[in-house]
C-alpha positions in Angstrom: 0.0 0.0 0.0 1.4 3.6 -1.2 1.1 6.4 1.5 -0.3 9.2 0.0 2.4 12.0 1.7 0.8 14.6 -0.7 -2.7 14.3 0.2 -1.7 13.9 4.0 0.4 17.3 3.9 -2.5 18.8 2.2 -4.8 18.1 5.5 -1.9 18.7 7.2 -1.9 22.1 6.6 -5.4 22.3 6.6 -5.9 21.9 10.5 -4.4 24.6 10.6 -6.6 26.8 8.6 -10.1 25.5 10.0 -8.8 26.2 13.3 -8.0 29.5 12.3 -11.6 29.8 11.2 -13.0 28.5 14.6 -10.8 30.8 16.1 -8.9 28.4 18.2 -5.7 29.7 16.9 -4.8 33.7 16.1 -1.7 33.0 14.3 0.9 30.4 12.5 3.0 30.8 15.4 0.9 29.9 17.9 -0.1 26.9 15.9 3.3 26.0 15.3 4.3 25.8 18.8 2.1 22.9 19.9 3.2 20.5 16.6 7.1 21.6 17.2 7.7 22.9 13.7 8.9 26.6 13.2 6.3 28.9 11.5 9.2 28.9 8.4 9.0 25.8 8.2 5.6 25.2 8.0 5.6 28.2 5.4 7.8 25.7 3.8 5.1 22.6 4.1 2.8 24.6 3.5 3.8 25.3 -0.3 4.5 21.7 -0.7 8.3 22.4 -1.2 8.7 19.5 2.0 5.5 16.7 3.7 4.9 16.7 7.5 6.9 14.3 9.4 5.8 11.5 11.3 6.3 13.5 14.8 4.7 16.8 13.3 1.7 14.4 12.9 1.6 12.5 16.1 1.7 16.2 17.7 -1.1 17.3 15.2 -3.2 14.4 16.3 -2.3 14.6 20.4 -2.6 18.4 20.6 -5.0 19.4 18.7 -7.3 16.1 18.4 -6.9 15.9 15.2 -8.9 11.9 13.9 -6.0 9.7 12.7 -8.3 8.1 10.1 -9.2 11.8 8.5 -5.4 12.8 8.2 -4.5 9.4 6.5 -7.1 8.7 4.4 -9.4 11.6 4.3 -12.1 9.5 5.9 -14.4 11.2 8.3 -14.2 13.9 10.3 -11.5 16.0 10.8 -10.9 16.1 14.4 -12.4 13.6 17.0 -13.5 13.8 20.5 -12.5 10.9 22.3 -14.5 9.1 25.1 -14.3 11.0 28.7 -14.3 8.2 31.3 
């Protein structure tokens, strides 16, 4: 099976756009800070000249809940709430 490192930096960078829109996060920056990448090089991502890396997305997915199956695949929704016990 082919991973699709295009598509998955695509909704990558995404997240980070919706959550603009919901106004979780003001800026790049602050986005940036919870995934451990430098806002230059997300920029960077961003324009496709690089793909996420495998911590970038376990960060993405920890932080800011992001649903595994979405950012692989495209599948569902983007972020999930997990059970509270």
């Amino acid at each position: 099976m082919k991973i699709d490192e295009e598509n998955i930096t695509k909704r990558f960078v995404s997240v980070y756009y919706e959550l603009k829109a919901q106004r979780v996060v003001d800026t790049k920056r602050e986005f940036c800070q919870h995934i451990g990448i430098t806002p230059s090089n997300f920029a960077i991502v961003e324009r496709g000249d690089r793909m996420c890396h495998l911590g970038q997305i376990c960060a993405l997915i920890n932080y800011w809940k992001v649903n595994p199956t979405w950012l692989m695949t495209g599948t569902g929704a983007m972020f999930y709430h997990p059970a509270r016990g």
